[in-house]
C-alpha positions as a Markdown table, in Angstrom:
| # | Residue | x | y | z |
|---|---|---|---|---|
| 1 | Unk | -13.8 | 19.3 | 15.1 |
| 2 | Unk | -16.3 | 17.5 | 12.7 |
| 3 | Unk | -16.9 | 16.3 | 9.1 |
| 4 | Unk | -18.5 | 14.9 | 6.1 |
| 5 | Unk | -16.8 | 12.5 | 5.0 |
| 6 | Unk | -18.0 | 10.4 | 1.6 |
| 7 | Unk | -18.2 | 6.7 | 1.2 |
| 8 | Unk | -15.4 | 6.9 | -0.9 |
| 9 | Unk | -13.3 | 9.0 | 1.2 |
| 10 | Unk | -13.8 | 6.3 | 4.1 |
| 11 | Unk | -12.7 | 3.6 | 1.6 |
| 12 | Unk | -9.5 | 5.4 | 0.5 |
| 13 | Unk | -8.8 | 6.0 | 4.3 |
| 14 | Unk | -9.4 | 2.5 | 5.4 |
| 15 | Unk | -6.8 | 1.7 | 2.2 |
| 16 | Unk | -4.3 | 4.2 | 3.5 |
| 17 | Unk | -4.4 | 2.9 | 6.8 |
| 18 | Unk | -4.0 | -0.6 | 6.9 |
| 19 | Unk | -2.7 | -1.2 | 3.0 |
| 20 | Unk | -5.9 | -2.3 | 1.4 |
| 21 | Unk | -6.6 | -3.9 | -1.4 |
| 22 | Unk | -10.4 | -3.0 | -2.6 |
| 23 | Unk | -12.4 | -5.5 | -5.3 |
| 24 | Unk | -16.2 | -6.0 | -6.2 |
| 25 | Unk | -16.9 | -9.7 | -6.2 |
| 26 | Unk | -19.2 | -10.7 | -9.3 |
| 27 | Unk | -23.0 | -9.6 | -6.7 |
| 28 | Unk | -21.7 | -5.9 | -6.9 |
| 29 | Unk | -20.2 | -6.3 | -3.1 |
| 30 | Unk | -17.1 | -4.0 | -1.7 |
| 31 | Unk | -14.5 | -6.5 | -0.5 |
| 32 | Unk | -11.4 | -5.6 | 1.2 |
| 33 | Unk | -8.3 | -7.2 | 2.6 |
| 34 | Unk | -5.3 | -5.9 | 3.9 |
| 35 | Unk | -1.9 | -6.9 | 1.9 |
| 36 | Unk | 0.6 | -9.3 | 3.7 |
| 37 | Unk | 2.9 | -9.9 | 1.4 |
| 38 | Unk | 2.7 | -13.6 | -0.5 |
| 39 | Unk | 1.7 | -16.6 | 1.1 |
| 40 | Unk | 4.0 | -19.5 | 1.1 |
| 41 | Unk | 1.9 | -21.4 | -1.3 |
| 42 | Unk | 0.4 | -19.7 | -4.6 |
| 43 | Unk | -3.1 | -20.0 | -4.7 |
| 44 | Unk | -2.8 | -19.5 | -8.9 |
| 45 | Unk | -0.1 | -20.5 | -11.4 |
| 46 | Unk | 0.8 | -17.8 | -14.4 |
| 47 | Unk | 3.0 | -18.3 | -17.5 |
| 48 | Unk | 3.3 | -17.6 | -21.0 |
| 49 | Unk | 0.0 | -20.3 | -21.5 |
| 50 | Unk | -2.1 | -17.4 | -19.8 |
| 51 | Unk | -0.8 | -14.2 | -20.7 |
| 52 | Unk | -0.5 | -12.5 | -23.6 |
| 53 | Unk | 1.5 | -9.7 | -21.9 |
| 54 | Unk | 4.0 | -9.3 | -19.0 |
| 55 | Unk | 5.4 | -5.5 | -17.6 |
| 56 | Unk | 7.1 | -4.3 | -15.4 |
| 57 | Unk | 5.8 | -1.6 | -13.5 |
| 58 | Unk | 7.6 | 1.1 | -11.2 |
| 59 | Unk | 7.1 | 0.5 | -8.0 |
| 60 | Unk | 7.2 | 4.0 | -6.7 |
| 61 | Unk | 10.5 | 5.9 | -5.4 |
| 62 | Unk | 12.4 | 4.1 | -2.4 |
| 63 | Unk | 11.6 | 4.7 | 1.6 |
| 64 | Unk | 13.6 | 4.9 | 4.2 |
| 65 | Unk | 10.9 | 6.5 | 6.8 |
| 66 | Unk | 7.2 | 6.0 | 6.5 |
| 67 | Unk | 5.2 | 8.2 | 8.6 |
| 68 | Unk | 1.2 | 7.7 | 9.5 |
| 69 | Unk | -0.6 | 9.9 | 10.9 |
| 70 | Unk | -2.9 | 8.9 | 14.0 |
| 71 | Unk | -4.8 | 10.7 | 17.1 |
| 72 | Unk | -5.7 | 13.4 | 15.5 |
| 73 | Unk | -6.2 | 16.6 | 17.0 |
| 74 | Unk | -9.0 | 18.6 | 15.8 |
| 75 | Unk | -8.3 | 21.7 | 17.9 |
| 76 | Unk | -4.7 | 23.0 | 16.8 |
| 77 | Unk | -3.5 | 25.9 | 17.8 |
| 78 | Unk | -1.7 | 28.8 | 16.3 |
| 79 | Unk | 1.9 | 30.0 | 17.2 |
| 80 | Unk | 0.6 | 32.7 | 18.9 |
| 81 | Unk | -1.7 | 30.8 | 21.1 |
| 82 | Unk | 1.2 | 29.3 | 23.0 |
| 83 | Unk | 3.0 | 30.8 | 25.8 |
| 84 | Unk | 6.5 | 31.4 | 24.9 |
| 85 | Unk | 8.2 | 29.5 | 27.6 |
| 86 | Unk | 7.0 | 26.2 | 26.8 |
| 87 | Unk | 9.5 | 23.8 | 25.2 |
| 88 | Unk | 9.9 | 22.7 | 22.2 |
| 89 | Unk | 8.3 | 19.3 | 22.7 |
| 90 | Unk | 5.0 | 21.1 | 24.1 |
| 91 | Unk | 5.2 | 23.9 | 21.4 |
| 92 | Unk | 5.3 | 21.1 | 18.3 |
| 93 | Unk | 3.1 | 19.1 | 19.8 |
| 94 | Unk | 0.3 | 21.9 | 19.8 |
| 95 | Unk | 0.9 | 22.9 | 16.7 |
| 96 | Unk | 0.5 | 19.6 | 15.0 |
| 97 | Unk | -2.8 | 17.7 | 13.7 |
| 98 | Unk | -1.3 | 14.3 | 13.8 |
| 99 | Unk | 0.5 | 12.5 | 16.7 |
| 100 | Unk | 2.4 | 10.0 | 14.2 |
| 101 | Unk | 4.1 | 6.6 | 14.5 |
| 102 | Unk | 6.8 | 6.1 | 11.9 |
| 103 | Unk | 9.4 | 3.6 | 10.9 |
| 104 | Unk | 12.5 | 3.8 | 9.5 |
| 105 | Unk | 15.1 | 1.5 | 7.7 |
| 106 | Unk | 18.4 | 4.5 | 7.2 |
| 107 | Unk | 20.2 | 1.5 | 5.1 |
| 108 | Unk | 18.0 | 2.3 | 2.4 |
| 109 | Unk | 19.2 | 6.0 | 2.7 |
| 110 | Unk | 22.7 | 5.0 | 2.5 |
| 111 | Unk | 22.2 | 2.6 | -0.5 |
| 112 | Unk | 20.7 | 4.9 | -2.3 |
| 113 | Unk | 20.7 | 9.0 | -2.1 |
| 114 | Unk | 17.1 | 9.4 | -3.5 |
| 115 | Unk | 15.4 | 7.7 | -1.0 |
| 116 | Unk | 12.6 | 9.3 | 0.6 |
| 117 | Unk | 9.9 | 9.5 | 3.2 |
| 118 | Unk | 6.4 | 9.3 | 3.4 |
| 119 | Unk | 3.4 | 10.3 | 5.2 |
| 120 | Unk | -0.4 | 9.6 | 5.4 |
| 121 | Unk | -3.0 | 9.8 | 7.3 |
| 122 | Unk | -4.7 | 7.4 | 9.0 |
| 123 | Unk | -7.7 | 6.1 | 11.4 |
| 124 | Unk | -5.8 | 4.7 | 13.8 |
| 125 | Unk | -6.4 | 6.2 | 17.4 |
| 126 | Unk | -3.3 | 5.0 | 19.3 |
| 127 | Unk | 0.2 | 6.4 | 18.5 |
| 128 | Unk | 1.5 | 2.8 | 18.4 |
| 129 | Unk | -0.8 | 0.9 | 16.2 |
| 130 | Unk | 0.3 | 3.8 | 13.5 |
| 131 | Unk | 4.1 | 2.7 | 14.6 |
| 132 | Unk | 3.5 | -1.0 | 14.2 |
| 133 | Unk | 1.9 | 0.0 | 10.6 |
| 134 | Unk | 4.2 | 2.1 | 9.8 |
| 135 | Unk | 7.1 | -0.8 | 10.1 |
| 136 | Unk | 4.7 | -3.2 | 8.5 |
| 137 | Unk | 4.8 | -1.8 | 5.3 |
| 138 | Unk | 8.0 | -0.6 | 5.1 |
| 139 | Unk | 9.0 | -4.0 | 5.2 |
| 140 | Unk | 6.8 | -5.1 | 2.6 |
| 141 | Unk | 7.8 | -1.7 | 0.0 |
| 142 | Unk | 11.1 | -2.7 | 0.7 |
| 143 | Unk | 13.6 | -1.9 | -2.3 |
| 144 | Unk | 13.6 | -5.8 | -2.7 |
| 145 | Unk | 9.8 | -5.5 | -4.1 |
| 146 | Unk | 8.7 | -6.2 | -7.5 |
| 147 | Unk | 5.7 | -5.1 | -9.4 |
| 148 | Unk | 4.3 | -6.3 | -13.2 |
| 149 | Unk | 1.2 | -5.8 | -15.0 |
| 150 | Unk | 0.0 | -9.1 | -16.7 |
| 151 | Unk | -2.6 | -9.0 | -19.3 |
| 152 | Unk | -4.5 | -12.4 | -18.8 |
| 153 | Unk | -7.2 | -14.4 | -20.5 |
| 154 | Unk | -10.2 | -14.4 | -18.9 |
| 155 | Unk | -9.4 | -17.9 | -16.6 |
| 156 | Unk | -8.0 | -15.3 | -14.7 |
| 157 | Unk | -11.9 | -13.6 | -13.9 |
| 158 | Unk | -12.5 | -15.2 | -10.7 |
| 159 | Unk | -9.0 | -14.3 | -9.4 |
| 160 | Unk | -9.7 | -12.2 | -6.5 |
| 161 | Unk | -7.0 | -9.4 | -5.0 |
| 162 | Unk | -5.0 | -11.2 | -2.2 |
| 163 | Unk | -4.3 | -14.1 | -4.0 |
| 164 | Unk | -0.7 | -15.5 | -4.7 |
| 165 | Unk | 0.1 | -15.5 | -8.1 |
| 166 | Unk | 3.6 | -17.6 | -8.8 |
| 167 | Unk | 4.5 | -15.8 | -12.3 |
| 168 | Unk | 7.1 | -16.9 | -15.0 |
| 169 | Unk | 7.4 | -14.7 | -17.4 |
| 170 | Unk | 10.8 | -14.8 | -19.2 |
| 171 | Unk | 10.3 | -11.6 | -21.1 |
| 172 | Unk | 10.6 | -9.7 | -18.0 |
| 173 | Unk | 13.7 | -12.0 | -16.7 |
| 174 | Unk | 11.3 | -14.2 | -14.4 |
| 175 | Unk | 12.5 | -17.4 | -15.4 |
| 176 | Unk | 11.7 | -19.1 | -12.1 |
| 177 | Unk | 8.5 | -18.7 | -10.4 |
| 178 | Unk | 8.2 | -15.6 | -8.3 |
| 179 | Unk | 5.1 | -15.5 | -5.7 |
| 180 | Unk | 3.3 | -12.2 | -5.9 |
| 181 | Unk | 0.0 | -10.7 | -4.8 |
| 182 | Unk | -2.8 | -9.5 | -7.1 |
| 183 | Unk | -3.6 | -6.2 | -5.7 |
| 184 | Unk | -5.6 | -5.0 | -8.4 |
| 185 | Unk | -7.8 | -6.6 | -11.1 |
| 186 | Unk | -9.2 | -5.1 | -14.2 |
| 187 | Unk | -11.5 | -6.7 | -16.3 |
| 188 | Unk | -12.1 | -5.8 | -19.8 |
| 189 | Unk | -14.9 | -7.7 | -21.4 |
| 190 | Unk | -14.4 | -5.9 | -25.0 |
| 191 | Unk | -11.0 | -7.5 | -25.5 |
| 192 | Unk | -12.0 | -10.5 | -23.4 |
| 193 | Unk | -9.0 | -10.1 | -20.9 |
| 194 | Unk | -8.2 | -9.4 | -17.4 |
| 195 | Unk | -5.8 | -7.0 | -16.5 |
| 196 | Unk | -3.7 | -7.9 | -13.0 |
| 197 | Unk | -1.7 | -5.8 | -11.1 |
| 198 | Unk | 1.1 | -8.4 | -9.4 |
| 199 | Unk | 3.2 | -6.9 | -6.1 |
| 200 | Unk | 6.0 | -8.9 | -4.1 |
């Protein structure tokens, strides 16, 4: 099989792949880096001195299963391609366009009903690098995870996605420092703020 694919559509796989965060430094360039969670050490401080507003975001529904999609198969065949007495392990694996690796954590089911799964696809060509993914960032979307929007002054403009962030921010119960990641940054020159999208 072939394709077309965009720039942008290569960007937004590489990002569902390997959990990207994508930024433009101030020459214009594309920069990514993959999110690992926050380092030991925060690379920035943030409190009430620098923000004008703290919120807290959703961070999406909970997982127990993430599923990513690898080795794709461009030629898949149809039901009635396949010979009826091949198993059921041949028969679903002919009919599928992904080989996946997945990870699951089925505490997170029992702890809570509405838990889900997910899937997306991916560039990965082995089976196993999609696994080792897949279990990756479970681990880091764990139920445990926290996520806040801070509206910043602009010392924050040269804060770059993949920084640790320690935040304090009483108004949303952080009355201790809590090391997150910036993995997004908006930056709004009319209102001379930067907007920061704070994960961990």
């Amino acid at each position: 099989g072939e394709e077309s694919p965009t720039g942008r559509d290569l960007v937004d796989r590489i990002n569902a792949t390997v959990g990207a965060w994508i930024d433009t430094d101030p020459a214009g360039l594309l920069t990514f880096g993959r999110y690992a969670g926050p380092a030991a050490e925060a690379d920035h401080r943030l409190d009430e001195r620098h923000c004008t507003a703290v919120r807290r975001l959703p961070v999406g529904q909970a997982l127990w299963r993430r599923r990513i999609g690898a080795e794709r198969c461009w030629r898949v065949h149809g039901a009635a391609e396949i010979a009826t007495a091949a198993p059921d392990a041949v028969r679903r694996f002919l009919l599928a366009e992904w080989r996946e690796g997945f990870a699951e954590v089925p505490a997170v089911q029992q702890d809570d009903l509405g838990a889900d799964e997910a899937f997306v696809e991916s560039l990965f060509a082995r089976r196993p690098d999609a696994t080792a993914e897949a279990a990756r960032q479970l681990a880091l979307l764990s139920p445990a995870a926290l996520a806040f929007e801070a509206e910043c002054s602009m010392a924050a403009l040269a804060w770059r996605p993949g920084a640790t962030v320690a935040l304090t921010a009483s108004e949303v119960g952080l009355t201790q420092p809590r090391r997150l990641v910036i993995v997004a940054k908006e930056i709004r020159m009319e209102a001379d703020a930067v907007t920061l999208t704070l994960l961990g």
